[in-house]
N, C-alpha and C positions, 0 to 999 in steps of 0.2 A: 775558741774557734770551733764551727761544726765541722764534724769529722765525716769524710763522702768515702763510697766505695764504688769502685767500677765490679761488678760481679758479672758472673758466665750462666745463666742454665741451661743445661745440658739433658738432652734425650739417650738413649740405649745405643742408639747409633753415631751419636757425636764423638768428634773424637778430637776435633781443632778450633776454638776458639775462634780464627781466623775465618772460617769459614762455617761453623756449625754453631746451632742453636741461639739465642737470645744472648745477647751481650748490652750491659744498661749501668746509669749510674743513679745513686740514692744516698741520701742521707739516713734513712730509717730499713734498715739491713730487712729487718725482721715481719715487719707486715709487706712492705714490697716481694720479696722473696716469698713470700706465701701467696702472694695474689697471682704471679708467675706461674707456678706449681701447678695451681690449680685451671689457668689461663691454658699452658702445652701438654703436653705428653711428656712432661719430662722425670727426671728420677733425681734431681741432685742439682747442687750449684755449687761454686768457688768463687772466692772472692780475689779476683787480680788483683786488684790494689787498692790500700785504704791510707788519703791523703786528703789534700782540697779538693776544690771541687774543680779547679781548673786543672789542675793534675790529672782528675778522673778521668774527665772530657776530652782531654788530649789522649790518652788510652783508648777510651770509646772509640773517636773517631778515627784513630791510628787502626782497630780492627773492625770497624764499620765505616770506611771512606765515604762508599756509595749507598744506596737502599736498594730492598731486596738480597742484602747476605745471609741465610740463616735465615731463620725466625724474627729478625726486623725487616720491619717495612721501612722506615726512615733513617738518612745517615745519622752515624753516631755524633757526638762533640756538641752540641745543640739541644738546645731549650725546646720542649716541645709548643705544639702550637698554643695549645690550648683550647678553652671553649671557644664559640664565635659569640657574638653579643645576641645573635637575633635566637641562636640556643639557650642561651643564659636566660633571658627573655622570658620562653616558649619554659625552661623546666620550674622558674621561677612561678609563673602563670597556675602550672600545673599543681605546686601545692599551695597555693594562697584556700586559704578557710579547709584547709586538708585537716579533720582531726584524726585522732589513734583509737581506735575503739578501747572498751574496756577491757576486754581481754586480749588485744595485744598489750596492750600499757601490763596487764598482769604476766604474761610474757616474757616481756623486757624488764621487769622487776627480778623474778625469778630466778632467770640468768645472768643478771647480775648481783645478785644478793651473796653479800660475802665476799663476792671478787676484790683484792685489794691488790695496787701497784708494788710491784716488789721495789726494793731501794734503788736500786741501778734507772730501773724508769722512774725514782720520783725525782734521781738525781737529774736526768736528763728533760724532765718536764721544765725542773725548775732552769736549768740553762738555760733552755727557748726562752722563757719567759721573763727571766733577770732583764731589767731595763728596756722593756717591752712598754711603748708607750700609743695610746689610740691617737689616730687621730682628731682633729676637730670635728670633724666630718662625720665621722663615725662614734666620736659621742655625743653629739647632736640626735645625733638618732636615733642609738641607745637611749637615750634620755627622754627624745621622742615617744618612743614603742612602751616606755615604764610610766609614764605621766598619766594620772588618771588614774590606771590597775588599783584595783579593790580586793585585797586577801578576803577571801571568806574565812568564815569564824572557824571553818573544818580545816583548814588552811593552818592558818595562826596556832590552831590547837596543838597540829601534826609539828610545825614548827618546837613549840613549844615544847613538846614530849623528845624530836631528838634533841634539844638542845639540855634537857635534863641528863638523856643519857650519854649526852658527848662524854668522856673524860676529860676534864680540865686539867692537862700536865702544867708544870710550875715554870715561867718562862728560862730560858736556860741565860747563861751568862753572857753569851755574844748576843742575844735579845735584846737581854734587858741595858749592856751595852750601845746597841744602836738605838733603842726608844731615848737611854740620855741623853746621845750627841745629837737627838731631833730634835730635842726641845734645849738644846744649848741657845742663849741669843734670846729668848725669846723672856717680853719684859712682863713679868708675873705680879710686879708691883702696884703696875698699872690695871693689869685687869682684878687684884685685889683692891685697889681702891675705886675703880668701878663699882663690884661686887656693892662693897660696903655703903659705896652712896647709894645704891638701889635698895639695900634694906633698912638705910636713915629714910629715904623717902617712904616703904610701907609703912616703916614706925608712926611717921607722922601725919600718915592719912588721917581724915577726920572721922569720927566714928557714924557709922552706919547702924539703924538697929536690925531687929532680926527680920522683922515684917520687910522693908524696906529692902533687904538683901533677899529674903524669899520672891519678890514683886520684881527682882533686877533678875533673880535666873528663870524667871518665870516659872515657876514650881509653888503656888502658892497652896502653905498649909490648910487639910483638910479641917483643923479645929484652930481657934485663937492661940498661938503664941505670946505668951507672956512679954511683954515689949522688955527688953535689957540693949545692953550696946556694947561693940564690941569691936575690934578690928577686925579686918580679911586679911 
């Protein structure tokens, strides 16, 4: 279960929760409370209580009833509105064929080169994500926006070079545990004797000679080929 905080920010002159500074709830402490920070004039914050999220909400709105107390504009306990559609719209609009120039993309490389998630946020990525499943909807269209894309060869290369220097560690035991119970059930005898009829049928293709196989991939040699025969 995600863990929610109801927290306080507080300015130099606050002094009551109840009636002074920013009072809000969040599941993610750490980039919220910094967006705050930098939003008021404030110096600090506390965390009231850290619980559900309907727990939070019942706090929120127990010290924001109304709007306008403090540094909120809207009562607490409640979902905010959100975007409208004809906004959504209008900032969608706004970046369609948007590229990044080269030197911001060098930019945003820079600052993050080296950055690595410490353990606590890879634990907490991966929560979010445990049995996170798309929709139809939304892999249609994923699947959509990828159909067609063409890697360039600069592409593939770059590809290719980190995947040289990934470090390949050795799967660990609750791994290689779960790849066995995936493929528990699953009839291997069947797709072995597939396999096997598909290379009795190569076997007994009829032979092809060389000319003839040159004249099928359309690559015909520059000088006579010695005629032999041979399987593909």
């Amino acid at each position: 279960m995600t863990t929610h905080c109801c927290y306080w920010i507080y300015g130099e002159d606050c002094v009551d929760p109840r009636l002074h500074g920013y009072v809000g709830v969040t599941k993610n402490e750490v980039s919220r409370v910094k967006t705050h920070l930098g939003r008021f004039a404030a110096v600090g914050h506390t965390i009231l209580l850290r619980g559900t999220l309907e727990e939070c909400r019942q706090l929120e709105h127990s010290l924001r009833p109304v709007a306008n107390i403090g540094w909120n504009l809207s009562p607490g306990g409640q979902k905010g509105p959100g975007w409208k559609p004809e906004s959504i719209a209008k900032m969608r609009a706004s970046k369609m064929g948007h590229e990044v120039s080269a030197e911001t993309r060098l930019k945003l490389r820079l600052a993050n080169l080296g950055r690595c998630h410490s353990e606590e946020t890879k634990v907490k990525i991966a929560a979010v994500w445990t049995g996170r499943r798309h929709k139809d909807e939304t892999r249609r269209l994923i699947s959509q926006s990828l159909t067609g894309r063409v890697r360039s060869e600069e592409h593939c290369r770059n590809m290719s070079k980190a995947a040289r220097r990934r470090k390949r560690q050795p799967h660990s035991l609750e791994t290689r545990e779960k790849m066995s119970q995936s493929h528990l059930g699953h009839d291997y005898e069947e797709r072995r004797a597939r396999h096997m009829e598909a290379l009795k049928w190569r076997r007994n293709r009829p032979l092809v000679s060389a000319a003839a196989r040159q004249q099928r991939l359309r690559h015909p040699p520059d000088t006579l080929i010695e005629t032999h025969f041979f399987t593909l």
